[in-house]
RODO-2510 file (C-alpha; in nm, 4 decimals, decimal comma):
residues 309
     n   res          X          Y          Z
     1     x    15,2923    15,6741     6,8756
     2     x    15,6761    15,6605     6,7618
     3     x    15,9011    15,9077     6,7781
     4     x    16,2039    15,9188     6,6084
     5     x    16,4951    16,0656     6,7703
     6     x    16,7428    16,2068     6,5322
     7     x    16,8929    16,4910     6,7933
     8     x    17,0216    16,3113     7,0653
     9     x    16,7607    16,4625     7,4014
    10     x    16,9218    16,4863     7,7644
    11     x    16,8692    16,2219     7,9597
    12     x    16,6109    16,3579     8,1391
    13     x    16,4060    16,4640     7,8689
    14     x    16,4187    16,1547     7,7181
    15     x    16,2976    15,9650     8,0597
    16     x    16,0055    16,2167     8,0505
    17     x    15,9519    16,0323     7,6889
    18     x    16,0062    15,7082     7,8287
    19     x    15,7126    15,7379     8,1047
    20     x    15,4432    15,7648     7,8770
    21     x    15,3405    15,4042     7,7666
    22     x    15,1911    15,5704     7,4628
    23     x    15,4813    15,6679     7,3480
    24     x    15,7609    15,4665     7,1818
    25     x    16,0821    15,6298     7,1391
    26     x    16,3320    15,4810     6,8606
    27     x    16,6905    15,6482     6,9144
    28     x    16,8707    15,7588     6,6051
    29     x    17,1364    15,4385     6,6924
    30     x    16,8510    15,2068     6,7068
    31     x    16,6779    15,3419     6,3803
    32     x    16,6619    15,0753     6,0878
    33     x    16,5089    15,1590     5,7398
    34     x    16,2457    14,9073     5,7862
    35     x    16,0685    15,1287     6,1017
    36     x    16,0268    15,4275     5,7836
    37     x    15,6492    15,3646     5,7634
    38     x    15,5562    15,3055     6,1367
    39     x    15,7496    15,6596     6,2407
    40     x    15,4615    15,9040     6,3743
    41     x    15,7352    16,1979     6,4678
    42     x    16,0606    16,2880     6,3896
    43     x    16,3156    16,5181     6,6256
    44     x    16,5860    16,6694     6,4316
    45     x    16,6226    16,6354     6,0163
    46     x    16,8501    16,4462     5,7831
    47     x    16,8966    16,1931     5,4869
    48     x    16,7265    15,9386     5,7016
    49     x    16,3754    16,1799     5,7430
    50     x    16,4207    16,2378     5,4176
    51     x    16,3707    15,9015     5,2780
    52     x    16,0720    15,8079     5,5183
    53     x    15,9193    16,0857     5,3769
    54     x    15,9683    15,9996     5,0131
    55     x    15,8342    15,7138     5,0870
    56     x    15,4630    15,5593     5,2067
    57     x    15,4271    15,6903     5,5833
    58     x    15,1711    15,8647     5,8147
    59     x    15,4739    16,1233     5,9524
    60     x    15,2160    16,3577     6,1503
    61     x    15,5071    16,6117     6,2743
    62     x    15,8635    16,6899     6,2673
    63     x    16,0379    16,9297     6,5032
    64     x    16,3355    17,0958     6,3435
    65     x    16,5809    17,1619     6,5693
    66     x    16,6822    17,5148     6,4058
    67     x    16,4854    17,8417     6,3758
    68     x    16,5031    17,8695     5,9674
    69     x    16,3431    17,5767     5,8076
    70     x    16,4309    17,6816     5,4315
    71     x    16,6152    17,3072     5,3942
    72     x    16,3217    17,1559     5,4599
    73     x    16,1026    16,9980     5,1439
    74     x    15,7908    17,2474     5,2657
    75     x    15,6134    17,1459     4,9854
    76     x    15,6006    16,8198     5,0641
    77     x    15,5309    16,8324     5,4540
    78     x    15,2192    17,0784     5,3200
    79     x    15,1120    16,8133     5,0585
    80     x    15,1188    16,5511     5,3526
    81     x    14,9755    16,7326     5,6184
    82     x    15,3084    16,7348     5,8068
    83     x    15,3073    16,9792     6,1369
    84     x    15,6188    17,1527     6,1382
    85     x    15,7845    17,3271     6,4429
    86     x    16,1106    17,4787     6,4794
    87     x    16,3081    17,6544     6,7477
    88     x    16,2217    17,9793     6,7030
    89     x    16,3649    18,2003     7,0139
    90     x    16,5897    17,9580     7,1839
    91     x    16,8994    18,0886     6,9827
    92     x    16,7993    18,4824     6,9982
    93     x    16,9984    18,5501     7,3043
    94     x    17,3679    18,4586     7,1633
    95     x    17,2777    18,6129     6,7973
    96     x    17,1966    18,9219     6,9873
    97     x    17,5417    18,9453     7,1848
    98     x    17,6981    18,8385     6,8609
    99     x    17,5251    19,1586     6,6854
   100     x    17,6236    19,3951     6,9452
   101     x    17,9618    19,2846     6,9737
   102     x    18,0073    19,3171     6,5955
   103     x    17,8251    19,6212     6,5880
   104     x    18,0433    19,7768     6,8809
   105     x    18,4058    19,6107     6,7205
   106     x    18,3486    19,8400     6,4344
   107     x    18,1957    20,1833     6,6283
   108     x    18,4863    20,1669     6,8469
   109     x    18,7748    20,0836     6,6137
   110     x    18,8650    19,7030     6,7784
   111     x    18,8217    19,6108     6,3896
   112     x    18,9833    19,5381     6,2522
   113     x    19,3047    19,4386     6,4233
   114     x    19,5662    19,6454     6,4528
   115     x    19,8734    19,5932     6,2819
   116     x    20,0426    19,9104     6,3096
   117     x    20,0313    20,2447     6,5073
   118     x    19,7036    20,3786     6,3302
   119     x    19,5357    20,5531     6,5606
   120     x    19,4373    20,8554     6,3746
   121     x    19,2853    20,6803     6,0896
   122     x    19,1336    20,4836     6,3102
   123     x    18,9678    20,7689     6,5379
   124     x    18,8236    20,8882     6,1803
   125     x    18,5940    20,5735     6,1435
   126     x    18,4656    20,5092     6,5130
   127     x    18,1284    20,6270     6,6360
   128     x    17,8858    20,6373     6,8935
   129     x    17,6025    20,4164     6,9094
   130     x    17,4002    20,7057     7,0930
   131     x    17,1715    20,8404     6,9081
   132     x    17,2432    20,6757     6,6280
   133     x    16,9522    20,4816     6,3923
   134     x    16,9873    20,0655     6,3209
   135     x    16,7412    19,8883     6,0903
   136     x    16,6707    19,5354     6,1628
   137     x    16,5134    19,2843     5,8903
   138     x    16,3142    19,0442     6,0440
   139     x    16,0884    19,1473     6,3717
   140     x    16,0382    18,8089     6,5340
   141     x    16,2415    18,6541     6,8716
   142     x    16,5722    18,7321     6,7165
   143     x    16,4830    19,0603     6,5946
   144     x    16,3166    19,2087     6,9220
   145     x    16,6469    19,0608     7,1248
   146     x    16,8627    19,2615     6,8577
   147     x    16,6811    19,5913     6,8965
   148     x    16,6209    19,5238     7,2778
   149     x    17,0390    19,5118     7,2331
   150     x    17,0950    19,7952     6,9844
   151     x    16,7902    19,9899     7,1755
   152     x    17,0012    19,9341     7,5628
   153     x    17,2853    20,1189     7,4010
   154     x    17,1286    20,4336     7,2897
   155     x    17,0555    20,3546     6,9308
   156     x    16,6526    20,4370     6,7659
   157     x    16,5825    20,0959     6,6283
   158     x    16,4065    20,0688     6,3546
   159     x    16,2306    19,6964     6,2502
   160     x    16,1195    19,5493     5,8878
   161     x    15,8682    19,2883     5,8421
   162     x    15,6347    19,2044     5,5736
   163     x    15,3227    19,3982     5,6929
   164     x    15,4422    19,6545     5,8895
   165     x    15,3401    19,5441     6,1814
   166     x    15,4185    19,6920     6,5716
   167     x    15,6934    19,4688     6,7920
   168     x    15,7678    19,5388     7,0959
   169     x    16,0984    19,7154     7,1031
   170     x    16,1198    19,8901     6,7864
   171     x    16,0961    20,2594     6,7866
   172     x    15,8924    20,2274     6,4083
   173     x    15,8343    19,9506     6,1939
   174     x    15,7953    19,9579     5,7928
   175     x    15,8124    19,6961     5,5461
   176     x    16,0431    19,6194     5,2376
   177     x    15,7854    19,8560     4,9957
   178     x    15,8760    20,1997     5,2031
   179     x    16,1964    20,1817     5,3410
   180     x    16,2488    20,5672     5,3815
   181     x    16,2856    20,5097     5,7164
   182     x    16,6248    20,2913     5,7483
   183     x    16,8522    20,5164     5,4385
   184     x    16,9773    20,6821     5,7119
   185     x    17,0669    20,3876     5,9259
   186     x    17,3962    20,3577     6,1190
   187     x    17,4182    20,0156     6,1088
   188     x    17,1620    19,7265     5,9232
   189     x    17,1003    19,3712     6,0371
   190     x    16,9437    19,0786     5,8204
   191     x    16,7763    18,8274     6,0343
   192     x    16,5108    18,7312     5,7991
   193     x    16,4067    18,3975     5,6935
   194     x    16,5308    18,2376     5,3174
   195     x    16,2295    18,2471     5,0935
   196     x    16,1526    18,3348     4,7593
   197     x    16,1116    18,7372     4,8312
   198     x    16,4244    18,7202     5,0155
   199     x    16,6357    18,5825     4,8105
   200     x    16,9325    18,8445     4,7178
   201     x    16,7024    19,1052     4,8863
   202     x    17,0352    19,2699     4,9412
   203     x    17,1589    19,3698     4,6203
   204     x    17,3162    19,6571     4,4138
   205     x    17,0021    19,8572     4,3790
   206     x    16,9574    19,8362     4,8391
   207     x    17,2625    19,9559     4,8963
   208     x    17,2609    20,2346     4,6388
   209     x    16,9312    20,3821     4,8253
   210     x    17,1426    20,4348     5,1031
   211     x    17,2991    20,7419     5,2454
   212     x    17,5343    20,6989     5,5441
   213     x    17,7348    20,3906     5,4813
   214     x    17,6125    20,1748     5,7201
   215     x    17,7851    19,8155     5,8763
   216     x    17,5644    19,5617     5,7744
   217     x    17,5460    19,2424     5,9636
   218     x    17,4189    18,9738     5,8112
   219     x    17,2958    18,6801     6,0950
   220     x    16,9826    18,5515     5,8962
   221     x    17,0467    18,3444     5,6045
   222     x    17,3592    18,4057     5,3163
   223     x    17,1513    18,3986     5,0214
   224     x    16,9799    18,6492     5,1366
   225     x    17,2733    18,8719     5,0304
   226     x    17,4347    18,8975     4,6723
   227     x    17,7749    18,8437     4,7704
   228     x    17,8952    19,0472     4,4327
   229     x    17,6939    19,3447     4,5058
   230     x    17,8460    19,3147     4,8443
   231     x    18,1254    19,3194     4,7861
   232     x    18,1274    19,5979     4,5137
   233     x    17,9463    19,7938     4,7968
   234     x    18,2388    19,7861     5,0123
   235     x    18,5050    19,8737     4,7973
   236     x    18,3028    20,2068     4,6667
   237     x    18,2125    20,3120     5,0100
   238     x    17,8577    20,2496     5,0345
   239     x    17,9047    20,0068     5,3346
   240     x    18,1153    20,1224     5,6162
   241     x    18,1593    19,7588     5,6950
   242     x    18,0409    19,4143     5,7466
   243     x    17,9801    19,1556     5,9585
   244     x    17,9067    18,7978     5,8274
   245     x    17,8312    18,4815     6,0084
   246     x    17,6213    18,3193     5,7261
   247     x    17,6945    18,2794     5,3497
   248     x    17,5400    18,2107     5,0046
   249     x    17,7973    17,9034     4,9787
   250     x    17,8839    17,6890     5,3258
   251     x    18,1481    17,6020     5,4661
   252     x    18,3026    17,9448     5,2547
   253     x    18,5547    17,8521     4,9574
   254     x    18,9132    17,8753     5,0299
   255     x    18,9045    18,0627     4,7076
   256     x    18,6125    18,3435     4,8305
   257     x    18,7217    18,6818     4,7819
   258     x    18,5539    18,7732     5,1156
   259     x    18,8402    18,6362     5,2957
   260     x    19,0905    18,8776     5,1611
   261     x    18,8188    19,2130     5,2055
   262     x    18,8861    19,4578     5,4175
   263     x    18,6527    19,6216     5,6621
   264     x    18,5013    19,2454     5,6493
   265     x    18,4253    19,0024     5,9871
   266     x    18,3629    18,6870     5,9081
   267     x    18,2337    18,4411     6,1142
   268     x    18,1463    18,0363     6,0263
   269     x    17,7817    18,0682     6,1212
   270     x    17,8314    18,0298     6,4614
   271     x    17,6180    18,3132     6,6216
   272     x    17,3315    18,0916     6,7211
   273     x    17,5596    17,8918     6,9769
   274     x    17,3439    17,7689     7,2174
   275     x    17,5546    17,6487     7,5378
   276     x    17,2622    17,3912     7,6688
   277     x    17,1236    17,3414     7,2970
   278     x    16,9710    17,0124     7,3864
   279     x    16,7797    17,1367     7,7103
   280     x    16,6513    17,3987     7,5583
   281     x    16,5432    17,1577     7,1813
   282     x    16,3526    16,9938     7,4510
   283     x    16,1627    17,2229     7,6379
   284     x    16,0189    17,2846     7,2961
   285     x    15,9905    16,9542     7,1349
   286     x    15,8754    16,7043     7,4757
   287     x    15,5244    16,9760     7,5092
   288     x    15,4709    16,9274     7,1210
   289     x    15,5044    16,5534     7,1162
   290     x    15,3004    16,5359     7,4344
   291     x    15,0474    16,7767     7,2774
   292     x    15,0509    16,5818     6,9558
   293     x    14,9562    16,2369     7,1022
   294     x    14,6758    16,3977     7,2925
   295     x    14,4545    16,6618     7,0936
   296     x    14,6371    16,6201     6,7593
   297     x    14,8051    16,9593     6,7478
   298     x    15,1146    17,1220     6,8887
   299     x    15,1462    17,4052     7,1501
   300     x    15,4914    17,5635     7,0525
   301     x    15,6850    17,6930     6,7274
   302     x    15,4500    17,5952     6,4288
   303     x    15,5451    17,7186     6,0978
   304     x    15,3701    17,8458     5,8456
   305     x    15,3813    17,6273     5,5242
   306     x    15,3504    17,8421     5,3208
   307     x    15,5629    18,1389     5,4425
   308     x    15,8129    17,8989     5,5648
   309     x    15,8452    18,0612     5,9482
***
């Protein structure tokens, strides 16, 4: 079987590879145009995949090395009978600090920064998280490290999925038809995945069903937001705040309004920083592969076609 590498593995990881006469691993350096239709897997995902795909090839999986796979031509790997996996889990860790630190910078006034002696205004806008209520869209690894986060600092957690179902660490769980539960929410985080039903899921008519002016955080995916409505949102009042490390547009225009907003923290999508990223793209991807080229299926991460996680 041959694998092509197109996320460089640790050296280790790639020995493990190497020790399996089976296997025959082709390094993204080595790869030549001409190997398209022999390629049996493919690590990582770029103009190169892309093209092997269009093209005549038996492709039997691709690991992604990301937890969202809404860039991915889904249709296509379902059409060929392409196993998908992505990294689901290894990056909910750091978007969990990332959450609570944005959710804490605006309960206790370190956002933003101070220019002047402002303390009183300042005072006015700070809360507790204690006792407060946080929704979270999107109940999977992220989610549960979020509300494991939110839940460690006193706050009633409240999750969102598509059937309502129980998660570990969420004090209730609803889904996008009933959201009576989360008007009341202190603060709301977006972790879902991009698909069709989630595209501008945050719009006018959300945050007008709202009552206490939440901080919304938005960690998931940016057009998952309708950065108008957003914005109109927090100059009436109807958001405290936000928080955003992803955006409808990437890298963010020079010209976006959202740079000049107040009561705005923006981010360049860097919440899911992974400090040993490669280890831990391997420890999913080398039990896959292994899997793969002995029963025909994987053992970690596979995604869903057709939901797309």
């Amino acid at each position: 079987m041959k694998v092509l590498t197109l996320f460089d593995l640790p050296a280790d990881a790639e020995k493990t590879l190497t020790q399996h006469p089976e296997l025959t691993v082709i390094r993204q350096a080595d790869y030549r145009s001409e190997m398209g239709p022999t390629i049996d897997a493919i690590l990582g995902w770029d103009d190169r995949a892309a093209a092997i795909l269009a093209a005549p090839n038996h492709v039997r999986f691709i690991q992604a090395v990301s937890a969202g796979v809404d860039y991915l031509p889904l249709a296509t790997l379902a059409q060929q009978g392409i196993i998908l996996a992505n990294t689901s889990g290894i990056h909910a860790a750091p978007i969990a600090a990332s959450v609570l630190g944005a959710t804490l910078a605006f309960a206790r006034g370190l956002f933003p920064i101070a220019t002047s002696w402002d303390g009183q205004a300042r005072r006015a806008a700070m809360f507790e998280l204690t006792g407060e209520r946080a929704a979270v869209f999107g109940t999977g690894h992220i989610g549960q490290a979020i509300a494991r986060q939110l839940g460690q600092q006193g706050m009633t957690v409240i999750g969102v999925n598509r059937r309502g179902r129980e998660t570990p660490g969420f004090a209730e769980v609803t889904t996008a038809a009933d959201l009576t539960p989360i008007h009341n929410a202190r603060v709301i985080v977006n972790v879902m995945p991009l698909t069709p039903a989630t595209q501008h899921f945050f719009d006018a008519a959300f945050w007008a069903d709202l009552t206490a002016a939440p901080v919304f955080i938005n960690v998931g995916r940016g057009p998952s937001v309708d950065t108008d409505a957003l914005l109109a949102a927090l100059r009436t009042g109807q958001l405290t705040g936000a928080a955003l490390d992803v955006f409808e547009q990437e890298p963010l225009p020079a010209g976006s309004p959202l740079w000049h907003t107040p009561n705005l923290l923006l981010t360049p999508h860097v919440s899911g920083t992974v400090t040993h990223l490669r280890q831990a793209v391997a420890e999913i991807f080398l039990p896959n592969v292994l899997s793969l080229d002995a029963t025909g299926a994987i053992v970690k991460n596979q995604v869903d076609l057709a939901t797309g996680y």
